[in-house]
Backbone as XML, in Angstrom:
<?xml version="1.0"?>
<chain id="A" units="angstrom">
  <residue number="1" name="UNK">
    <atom name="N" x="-0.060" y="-2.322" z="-0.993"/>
    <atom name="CA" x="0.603" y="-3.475" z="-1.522"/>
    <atom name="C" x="0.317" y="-4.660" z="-0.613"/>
  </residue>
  <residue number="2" name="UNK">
    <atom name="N" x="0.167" y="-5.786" z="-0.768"/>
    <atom name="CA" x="-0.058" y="-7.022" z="-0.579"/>
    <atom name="C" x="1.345" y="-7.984" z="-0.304"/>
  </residue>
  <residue number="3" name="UNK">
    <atom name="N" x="1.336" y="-7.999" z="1.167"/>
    <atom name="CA" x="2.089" y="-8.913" z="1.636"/>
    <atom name="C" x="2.000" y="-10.000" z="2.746"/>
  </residue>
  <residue number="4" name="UNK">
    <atom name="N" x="2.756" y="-10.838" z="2.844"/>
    <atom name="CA" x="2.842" y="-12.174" z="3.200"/>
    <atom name="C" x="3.022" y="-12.292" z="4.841"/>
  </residue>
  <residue number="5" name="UNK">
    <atom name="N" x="3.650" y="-11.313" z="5.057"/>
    <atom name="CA" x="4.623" y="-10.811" z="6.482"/>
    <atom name="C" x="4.926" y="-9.535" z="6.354"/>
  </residue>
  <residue number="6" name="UNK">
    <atom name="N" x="5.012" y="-9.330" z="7.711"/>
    <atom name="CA" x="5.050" y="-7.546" z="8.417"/>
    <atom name="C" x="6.244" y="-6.985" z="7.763"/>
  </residue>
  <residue number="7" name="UNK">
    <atom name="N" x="7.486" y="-8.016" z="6.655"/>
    <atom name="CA" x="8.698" y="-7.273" z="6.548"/>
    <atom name="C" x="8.555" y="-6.809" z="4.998"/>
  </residue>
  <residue number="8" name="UNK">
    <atom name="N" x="9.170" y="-5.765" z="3.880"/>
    <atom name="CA" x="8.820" y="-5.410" z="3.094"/>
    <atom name="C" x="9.665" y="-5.398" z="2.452"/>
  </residue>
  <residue number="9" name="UNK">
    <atom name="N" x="9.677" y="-6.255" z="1.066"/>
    <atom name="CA" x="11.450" y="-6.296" z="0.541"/>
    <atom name="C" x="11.426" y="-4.685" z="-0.675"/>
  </residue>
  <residue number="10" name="UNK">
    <atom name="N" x="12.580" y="-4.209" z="-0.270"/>
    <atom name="CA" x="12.806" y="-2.983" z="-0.774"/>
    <atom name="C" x="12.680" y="-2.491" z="-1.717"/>
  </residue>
  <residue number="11" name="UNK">
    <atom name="N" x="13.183" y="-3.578" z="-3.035"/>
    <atom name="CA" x="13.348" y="-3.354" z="-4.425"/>
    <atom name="C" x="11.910" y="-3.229" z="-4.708"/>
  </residue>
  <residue number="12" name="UNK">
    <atom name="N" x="10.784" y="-4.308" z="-4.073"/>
    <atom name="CA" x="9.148" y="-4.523" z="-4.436"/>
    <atom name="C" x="8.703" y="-2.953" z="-3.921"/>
  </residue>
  <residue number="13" name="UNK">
    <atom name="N" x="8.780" y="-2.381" z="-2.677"/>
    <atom name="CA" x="8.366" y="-1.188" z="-1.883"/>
    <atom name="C" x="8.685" y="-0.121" z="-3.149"/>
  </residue>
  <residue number="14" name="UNK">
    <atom name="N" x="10.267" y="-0.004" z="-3.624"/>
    <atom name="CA" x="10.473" y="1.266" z="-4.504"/>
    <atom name="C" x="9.870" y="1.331" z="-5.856"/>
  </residue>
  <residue number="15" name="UNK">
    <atom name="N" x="9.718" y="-0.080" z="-6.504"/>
    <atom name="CA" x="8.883" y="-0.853" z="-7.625"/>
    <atom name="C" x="7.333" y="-0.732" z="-7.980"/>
  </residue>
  <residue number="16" name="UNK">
    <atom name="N" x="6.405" y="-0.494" z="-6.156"/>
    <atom name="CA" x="5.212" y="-0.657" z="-6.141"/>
    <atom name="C" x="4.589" y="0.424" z="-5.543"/>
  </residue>
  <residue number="17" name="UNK">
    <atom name="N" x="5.194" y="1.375" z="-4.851"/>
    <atom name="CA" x="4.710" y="2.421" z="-3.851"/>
    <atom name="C" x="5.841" y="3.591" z="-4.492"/>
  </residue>
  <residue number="18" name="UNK">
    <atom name="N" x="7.225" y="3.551" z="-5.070"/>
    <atom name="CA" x="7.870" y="5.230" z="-5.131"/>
    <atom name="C" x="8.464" y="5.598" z="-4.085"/>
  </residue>
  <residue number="19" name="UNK">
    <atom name="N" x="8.657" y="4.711" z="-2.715"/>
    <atom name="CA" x="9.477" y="5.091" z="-1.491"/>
    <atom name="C" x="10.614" y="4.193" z="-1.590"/>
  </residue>
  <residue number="20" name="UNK">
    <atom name="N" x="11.884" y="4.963" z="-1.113"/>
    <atom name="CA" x="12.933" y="4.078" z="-1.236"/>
    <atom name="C" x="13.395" y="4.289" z="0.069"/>
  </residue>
  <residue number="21" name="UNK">
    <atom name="N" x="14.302" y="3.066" z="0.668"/>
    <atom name="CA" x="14.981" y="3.450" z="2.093"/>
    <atom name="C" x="16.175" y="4.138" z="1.733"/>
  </residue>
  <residue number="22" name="UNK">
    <atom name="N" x="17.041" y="4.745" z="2.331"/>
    <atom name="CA" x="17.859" y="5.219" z="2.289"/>
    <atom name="C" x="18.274" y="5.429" z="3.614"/>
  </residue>
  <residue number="23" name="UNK">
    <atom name="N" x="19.559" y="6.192" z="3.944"/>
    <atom name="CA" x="20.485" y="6.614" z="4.866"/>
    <atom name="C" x="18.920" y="7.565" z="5.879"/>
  </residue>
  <residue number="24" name="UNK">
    <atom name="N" x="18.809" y="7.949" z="5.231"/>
    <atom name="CA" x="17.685" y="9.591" z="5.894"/>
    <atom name="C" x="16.528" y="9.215" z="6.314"/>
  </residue>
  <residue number="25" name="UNK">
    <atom name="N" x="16.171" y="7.806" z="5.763"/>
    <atom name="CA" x="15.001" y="7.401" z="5.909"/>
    <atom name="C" x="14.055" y="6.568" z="4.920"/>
  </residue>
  <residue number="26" name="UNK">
    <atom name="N" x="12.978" y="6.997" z="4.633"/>
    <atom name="CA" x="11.915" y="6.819" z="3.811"/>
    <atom name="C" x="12.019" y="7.711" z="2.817"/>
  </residue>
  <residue number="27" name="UNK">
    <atom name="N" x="11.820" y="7.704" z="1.650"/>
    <atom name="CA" x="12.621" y="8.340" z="0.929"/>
    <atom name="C" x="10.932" y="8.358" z="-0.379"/>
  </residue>
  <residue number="28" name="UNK">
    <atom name="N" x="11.079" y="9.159" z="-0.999"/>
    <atom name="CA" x="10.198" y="9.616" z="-2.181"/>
    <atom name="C" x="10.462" y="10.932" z="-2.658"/>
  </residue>
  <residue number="29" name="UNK">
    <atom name="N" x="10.739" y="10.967" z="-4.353"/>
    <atom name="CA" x="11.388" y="12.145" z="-4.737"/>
    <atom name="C" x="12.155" y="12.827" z="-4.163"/>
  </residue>
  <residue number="30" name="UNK">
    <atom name="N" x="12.048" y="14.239" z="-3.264"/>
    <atom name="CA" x="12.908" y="15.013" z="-2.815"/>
    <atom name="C" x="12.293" y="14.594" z="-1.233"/>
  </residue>
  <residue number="31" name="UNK">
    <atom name="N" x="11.551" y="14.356" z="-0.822"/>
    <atom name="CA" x="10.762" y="13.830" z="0.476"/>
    <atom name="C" x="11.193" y="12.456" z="1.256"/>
  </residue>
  <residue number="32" name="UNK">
    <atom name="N" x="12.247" y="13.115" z="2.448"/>
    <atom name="CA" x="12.299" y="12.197" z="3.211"/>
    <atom name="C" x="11.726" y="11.932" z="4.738"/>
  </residue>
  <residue number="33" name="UNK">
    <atom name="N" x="11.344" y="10.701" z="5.327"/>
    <atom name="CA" x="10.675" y="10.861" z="6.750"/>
    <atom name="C" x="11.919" y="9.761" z="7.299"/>
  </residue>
  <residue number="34" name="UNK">
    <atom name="N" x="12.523" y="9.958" z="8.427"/>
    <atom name="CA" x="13.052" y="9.143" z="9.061"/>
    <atom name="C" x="12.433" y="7.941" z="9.723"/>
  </residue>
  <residue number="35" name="UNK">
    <atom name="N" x="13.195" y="7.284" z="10.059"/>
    <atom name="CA" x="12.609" y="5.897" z="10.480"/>
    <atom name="C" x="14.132" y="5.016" z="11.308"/>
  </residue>
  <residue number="36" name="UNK">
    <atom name="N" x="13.237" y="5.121" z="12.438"/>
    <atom name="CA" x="13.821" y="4.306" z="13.675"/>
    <atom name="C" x="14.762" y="3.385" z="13.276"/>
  </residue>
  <residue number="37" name="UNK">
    <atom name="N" x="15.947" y="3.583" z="13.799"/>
    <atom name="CA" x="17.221" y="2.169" z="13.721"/>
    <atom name="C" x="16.873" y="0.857" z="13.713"/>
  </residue>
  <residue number="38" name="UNK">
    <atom name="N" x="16.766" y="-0.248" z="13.096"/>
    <atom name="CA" x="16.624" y="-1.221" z="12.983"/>
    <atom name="C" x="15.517" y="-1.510" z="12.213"/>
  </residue>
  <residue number="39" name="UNK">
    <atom name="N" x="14.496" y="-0.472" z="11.359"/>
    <atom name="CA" x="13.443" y="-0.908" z="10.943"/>
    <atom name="C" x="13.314" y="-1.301" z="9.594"/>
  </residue>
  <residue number="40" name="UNK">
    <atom name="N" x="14.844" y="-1.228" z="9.350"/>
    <atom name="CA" x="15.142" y="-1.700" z="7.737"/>
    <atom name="C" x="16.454" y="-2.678" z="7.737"/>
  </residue>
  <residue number="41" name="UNK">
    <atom name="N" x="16.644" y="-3.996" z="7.543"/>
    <atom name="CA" x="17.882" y="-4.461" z="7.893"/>
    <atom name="C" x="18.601" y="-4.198" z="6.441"/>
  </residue>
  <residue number="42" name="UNK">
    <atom name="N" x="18.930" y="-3.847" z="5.572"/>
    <atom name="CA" x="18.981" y="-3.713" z="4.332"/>
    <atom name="C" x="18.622" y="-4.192" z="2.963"/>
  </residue>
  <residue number="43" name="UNK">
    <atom name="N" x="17.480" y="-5.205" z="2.867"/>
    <atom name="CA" x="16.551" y="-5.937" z="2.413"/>
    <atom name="C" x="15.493" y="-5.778" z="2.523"/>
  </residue>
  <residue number="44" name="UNK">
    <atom name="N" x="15.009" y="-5.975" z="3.819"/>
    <atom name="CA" x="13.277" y="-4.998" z="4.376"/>
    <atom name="C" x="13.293" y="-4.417" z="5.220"/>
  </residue>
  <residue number="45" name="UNK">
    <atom name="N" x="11.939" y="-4.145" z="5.060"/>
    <atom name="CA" x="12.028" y="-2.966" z="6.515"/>
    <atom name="C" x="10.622" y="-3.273" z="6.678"/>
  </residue>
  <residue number="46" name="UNK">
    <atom name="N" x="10.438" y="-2.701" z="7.918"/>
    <atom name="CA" x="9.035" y="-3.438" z="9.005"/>
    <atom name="C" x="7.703" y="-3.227" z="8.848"/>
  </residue>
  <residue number="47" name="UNK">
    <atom name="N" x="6.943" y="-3.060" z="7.872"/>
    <atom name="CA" x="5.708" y="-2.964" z="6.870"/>
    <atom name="C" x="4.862" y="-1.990" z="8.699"/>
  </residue>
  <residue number="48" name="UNK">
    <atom name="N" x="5.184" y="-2.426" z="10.370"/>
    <atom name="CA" x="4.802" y="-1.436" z="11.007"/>
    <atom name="C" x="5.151" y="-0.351" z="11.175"/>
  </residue>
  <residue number="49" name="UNK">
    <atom name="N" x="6.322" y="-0.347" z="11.109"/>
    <atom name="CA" x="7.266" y="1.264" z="10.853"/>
    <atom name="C" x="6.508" y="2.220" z="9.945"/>
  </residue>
  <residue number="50" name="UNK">
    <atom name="N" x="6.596" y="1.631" z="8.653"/>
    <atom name="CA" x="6.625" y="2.291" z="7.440"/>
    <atom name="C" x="4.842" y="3.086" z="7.461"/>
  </residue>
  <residue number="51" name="UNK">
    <atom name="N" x="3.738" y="2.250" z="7.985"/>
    <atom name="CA" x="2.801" y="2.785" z="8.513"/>
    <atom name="C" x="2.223" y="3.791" z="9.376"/>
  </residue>
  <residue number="52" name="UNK">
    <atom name="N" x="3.456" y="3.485" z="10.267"/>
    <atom name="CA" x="3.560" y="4.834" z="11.408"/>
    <atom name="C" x="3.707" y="6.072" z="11.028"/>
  </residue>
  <residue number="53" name="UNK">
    <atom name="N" x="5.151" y="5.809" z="10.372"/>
    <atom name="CA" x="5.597" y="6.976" z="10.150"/>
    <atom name="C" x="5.515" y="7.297" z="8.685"/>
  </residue>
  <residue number="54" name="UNK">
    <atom name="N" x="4.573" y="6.496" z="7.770"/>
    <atom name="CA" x="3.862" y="7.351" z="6.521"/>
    <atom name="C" x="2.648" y="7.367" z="6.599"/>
  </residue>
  <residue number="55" name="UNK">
    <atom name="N" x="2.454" y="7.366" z="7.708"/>
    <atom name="CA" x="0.289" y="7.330" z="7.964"/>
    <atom name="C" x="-0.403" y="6.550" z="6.693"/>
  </residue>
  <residue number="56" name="UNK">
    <atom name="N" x="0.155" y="5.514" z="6.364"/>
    <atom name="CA" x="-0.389" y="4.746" z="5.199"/>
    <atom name="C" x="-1.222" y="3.152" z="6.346"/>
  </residue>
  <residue number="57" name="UNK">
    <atom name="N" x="-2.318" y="3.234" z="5.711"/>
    <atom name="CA" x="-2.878" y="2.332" z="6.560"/>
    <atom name="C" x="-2.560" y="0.642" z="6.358"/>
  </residue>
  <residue number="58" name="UNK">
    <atom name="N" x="-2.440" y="0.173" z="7.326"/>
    <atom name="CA" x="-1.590" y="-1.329" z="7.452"/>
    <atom name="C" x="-2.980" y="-2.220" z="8.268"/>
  </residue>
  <residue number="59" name="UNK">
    <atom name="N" x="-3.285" y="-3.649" z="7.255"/>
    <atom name="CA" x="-4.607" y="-3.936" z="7.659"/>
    <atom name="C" x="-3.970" y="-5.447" z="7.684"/>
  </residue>
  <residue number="60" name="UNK">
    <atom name="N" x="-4.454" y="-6.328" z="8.775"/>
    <atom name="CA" x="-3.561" y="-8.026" z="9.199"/>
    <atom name="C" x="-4.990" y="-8.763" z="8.704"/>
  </residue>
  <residue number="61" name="UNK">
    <atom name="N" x="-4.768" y="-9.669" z="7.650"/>
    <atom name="CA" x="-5.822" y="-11.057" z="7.882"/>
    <atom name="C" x="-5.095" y="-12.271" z="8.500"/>
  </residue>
  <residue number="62" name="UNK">
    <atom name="N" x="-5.007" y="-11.962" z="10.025"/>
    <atom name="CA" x="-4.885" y="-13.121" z="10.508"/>
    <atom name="C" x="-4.829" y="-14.738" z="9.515"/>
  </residue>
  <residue number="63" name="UNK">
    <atom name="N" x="-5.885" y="-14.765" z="9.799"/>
    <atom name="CA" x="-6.690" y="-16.330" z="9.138"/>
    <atom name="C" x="-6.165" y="-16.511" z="7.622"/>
  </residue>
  <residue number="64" name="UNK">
    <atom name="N" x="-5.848" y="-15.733" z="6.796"/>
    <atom name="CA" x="-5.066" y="-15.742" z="5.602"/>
    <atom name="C" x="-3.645" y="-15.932" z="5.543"/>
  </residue>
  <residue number="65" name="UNK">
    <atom name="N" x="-3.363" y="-15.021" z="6.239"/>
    <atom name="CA" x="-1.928" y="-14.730" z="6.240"/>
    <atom name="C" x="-1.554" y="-13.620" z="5.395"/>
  </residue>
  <residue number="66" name="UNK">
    <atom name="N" x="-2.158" y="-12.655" z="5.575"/>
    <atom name="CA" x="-1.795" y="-11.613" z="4.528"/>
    <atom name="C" x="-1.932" y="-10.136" z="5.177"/>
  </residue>
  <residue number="67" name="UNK">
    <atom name="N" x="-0.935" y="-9.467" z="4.452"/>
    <atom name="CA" x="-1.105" y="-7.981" z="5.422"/>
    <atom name="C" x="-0.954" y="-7.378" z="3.741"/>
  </residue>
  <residue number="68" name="UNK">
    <atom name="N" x="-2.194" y="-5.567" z="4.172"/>
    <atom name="CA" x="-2.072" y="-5.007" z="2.758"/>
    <atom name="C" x="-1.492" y="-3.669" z="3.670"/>
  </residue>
  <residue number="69" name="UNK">
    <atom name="N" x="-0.647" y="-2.687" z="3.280"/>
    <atom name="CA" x="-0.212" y="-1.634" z="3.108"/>
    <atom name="C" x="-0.710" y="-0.785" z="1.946"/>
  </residue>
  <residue number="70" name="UNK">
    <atom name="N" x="-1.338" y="0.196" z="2.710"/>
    <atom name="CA" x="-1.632" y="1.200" z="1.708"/>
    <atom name="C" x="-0.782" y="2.275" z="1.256"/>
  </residue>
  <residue number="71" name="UNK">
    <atom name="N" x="-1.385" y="3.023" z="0.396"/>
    <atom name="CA" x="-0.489" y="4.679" z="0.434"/>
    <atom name="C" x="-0.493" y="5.765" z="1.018"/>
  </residue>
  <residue number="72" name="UNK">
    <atom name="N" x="1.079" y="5.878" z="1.394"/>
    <atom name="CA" x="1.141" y="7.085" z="2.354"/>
    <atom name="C" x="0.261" y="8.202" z="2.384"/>
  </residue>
  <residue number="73" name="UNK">
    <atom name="N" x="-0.005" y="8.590" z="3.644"/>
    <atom name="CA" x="-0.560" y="10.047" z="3.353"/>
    <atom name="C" x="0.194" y="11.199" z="4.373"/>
  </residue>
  <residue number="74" name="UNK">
    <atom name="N" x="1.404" y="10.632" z="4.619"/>
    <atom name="CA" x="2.050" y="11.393" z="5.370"/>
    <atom name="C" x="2.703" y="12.659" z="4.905"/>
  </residue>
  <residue number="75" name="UNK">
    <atom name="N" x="3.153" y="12.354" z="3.559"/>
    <atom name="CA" x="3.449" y="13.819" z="2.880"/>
    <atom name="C" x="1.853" y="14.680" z="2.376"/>
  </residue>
  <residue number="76" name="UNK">
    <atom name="N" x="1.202" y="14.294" z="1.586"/>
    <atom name="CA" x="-0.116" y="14.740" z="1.112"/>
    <atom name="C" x="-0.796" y="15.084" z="2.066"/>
  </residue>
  <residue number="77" name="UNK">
    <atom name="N" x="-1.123" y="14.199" z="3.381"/>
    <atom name="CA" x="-2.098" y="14.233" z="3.758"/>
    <atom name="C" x="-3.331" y="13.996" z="3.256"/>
  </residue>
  <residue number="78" name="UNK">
    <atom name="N" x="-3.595" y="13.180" z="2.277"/>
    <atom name="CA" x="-4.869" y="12.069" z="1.694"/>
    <atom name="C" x="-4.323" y="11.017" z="1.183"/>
  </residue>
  <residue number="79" name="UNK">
    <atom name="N" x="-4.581" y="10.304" z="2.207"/>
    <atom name="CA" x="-4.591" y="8.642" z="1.894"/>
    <atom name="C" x="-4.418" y="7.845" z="0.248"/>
  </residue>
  <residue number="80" name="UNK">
    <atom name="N" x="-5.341" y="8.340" z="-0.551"/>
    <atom name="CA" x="-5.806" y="7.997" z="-1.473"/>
    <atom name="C" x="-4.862" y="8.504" z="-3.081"/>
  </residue>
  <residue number="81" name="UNK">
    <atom name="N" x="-4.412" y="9.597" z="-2.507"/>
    <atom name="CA" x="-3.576" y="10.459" z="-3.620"/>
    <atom name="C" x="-2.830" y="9.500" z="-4.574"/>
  </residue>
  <residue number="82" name="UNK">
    <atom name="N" x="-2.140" y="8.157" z="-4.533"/>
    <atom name="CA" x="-0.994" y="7.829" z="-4.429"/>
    <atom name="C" x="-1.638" y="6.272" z="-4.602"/>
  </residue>
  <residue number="83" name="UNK">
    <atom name="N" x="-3.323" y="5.951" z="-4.762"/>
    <atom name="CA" x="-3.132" y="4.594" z="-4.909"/>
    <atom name="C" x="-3.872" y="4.302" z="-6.161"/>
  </residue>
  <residue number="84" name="UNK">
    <atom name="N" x="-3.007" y="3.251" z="-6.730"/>
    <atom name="CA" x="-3.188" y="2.536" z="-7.904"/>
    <atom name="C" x="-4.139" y="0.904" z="-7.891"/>
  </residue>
  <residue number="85" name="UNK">
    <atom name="N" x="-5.233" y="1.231" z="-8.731"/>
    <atom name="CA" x="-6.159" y="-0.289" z="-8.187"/>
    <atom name="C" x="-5.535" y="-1.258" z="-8.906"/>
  </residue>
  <residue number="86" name="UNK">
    <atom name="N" x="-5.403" y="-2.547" z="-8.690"/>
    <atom name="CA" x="-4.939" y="-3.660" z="-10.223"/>
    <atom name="C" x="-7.035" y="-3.915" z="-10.964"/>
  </residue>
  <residue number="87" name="UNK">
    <atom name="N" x="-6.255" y="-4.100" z="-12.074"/>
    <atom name="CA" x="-7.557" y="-4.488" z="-12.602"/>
    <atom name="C" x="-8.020" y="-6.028" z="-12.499"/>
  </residue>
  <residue number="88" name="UNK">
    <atom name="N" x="-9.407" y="-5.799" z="-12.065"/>
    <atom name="CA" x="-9.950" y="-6.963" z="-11.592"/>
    <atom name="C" x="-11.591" y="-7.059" z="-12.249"/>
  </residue>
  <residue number="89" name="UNK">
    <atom name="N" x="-11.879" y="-8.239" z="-12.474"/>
    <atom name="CA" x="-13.274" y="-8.350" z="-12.631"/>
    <atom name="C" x="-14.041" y="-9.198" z="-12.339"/>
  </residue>
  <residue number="90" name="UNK">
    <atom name="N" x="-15.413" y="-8.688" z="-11.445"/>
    <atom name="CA" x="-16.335" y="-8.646" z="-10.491"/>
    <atom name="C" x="-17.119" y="-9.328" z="-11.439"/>
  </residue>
  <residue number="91" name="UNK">
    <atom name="N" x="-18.319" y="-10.303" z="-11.054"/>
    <atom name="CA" x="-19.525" y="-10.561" z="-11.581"/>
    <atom name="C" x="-20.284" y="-9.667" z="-11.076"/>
  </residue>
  <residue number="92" name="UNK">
    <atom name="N" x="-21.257" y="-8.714" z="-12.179"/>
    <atom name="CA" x="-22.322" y="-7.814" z="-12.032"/>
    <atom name="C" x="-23.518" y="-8.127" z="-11.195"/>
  </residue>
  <residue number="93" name="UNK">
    <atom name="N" x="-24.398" y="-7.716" z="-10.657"/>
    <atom name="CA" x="-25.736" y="-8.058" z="-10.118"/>
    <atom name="C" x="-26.254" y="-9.171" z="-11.023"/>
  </residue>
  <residue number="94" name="UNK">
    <atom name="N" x="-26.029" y="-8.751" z="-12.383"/>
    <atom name="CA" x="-26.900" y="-9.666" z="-13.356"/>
    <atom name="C" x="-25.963" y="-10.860" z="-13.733"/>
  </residue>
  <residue number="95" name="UNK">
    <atom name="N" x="-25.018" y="-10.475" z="-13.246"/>
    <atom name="CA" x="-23.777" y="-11.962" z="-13.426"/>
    <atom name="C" x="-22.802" y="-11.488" z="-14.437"/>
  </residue>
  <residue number="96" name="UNK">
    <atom name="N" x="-22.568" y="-10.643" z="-15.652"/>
    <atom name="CA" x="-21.551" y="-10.404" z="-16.115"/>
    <atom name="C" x="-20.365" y="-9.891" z="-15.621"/>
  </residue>
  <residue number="97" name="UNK">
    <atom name="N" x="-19.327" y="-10.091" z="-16.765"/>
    <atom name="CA" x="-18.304" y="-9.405" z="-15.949"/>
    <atom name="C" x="-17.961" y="-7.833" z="-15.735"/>
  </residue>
  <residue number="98" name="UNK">
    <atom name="N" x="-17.712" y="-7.545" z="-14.913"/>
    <atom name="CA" x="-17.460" y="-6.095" z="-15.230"/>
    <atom name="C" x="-15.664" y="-5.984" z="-14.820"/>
  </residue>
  <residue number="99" name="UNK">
    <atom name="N" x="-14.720" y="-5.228" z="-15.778"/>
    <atom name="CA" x="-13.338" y="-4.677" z="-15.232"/>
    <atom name="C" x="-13.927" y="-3.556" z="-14.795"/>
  </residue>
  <residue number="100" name="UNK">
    <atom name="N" x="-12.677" y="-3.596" z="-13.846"/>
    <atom name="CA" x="-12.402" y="-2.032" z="-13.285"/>
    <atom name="C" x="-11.590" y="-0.860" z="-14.310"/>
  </residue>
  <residue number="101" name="UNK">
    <atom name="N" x="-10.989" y="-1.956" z="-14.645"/>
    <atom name="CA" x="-10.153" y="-0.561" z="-16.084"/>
    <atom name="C" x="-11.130" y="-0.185" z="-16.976"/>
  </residue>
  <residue number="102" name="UNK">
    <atom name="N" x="-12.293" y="-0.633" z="-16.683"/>
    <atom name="CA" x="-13.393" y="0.097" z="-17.822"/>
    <atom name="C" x="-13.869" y="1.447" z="-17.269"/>
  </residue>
  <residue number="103" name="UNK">
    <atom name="N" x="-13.189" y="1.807" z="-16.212"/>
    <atom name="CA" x="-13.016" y="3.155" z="-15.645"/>
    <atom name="C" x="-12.408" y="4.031" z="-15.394"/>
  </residue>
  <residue number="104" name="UNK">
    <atom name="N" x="-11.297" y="3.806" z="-16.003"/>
    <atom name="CA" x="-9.986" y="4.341" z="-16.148"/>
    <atom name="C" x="-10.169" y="5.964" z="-16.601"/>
  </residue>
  <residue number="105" name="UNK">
    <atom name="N" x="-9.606" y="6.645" z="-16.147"/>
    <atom name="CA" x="-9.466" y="8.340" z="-16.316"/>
    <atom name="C" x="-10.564" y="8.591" z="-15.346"/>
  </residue>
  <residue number="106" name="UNK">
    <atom name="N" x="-11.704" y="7.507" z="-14.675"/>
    <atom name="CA" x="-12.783" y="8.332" z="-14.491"/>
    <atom name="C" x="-12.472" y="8.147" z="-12.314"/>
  </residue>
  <residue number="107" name="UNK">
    <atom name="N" x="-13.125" y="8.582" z="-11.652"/>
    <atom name="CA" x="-12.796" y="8.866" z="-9.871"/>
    <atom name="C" x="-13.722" y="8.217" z="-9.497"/>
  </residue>
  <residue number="108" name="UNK">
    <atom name="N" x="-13.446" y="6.527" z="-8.995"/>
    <atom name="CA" x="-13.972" y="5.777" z="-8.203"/>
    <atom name="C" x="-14.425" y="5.376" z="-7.125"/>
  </residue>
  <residue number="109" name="UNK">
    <atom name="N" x="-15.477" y="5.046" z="-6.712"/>
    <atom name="CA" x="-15.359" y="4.881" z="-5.154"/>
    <atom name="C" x="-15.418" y="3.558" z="-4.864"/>
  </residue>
  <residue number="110" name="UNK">
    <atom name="N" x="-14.703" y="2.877" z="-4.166"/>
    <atom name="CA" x="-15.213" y="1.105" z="-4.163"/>
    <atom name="C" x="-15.321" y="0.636" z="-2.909"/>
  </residue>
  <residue number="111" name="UNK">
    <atom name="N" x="-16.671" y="0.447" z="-2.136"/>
    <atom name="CA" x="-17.344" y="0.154" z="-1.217"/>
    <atom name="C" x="-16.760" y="-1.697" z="-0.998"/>
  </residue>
  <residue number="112" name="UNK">
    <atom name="N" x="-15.853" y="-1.749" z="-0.023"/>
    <atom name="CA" x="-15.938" y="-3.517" z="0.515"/>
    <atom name="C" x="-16.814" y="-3.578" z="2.064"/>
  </residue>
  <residue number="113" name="UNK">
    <atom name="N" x="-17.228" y="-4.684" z="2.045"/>
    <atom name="CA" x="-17.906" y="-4.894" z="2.950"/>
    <atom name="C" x="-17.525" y="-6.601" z="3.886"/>
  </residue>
  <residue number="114" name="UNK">
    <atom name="N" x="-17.529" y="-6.751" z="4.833"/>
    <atom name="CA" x="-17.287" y="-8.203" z="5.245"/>
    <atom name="C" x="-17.666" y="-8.519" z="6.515"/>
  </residue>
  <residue number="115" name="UNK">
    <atom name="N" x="-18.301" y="-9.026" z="6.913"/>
    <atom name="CA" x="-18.929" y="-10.002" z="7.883"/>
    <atom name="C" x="-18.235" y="-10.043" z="9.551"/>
  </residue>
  <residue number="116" name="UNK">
    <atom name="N" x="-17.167" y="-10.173" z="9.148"/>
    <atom name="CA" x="-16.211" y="-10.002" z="10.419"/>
    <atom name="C" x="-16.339" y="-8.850" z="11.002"/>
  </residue>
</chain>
């Protein structure tokens, strides 16, 4: 998920990812992971926490201002299990457009690359 700042408002987290905070912790279906006192004030909670302790990878563009959170892989153990792409469309080599939902049902791989 795509955010602004390191803090993560709750209702968006349970809305966009399936983890809810709770008393116990981090919370998904019957699956809870605890999480350190203060890392949720009852609104958000600390987009570094939630990384730690769901091994979901947390990536900073400085120069933007934007931090993305991925999906946990702390219960699964694969990263990937658990993430949903938005549909977007790319100009082709030859310049058309291509969506990504024109791939839908099918197992993607999507190579980014950047300079930095």
């Amino acid at each position: 998920m795509l955010l602004t700042e390191p803090r993560v408002d709750l209702g968006a987290l349970a809305a966009r990812t399936g983890w809810s905070i709770k008393p116990e912790g981090a919370c998904c279906g019957d699956q809870c992971i605890p999480l350190p006192a203060g890392a949720s004030d009852g609104t958000t909670v600390d987009a570094r926490v939630l990384s730690e302790r769901l091994g979901a990878p947390l990536v900073v563009d400085d120069k933007h201002g934007l931090w993305a959170l991925g999906p946990a892989a702390a219960v699964t153990g694969r990263a990937l299990t658990t993430a949903v792409a938005p549909d977007v469309s790319l100009p082709g080599v030859d310049g058309t457009p291509f969506q990504l939902s024109s791939m839908h049902g099918r197992k993607v791989l999507l190579v980014a690359w950047a300079s930095w």
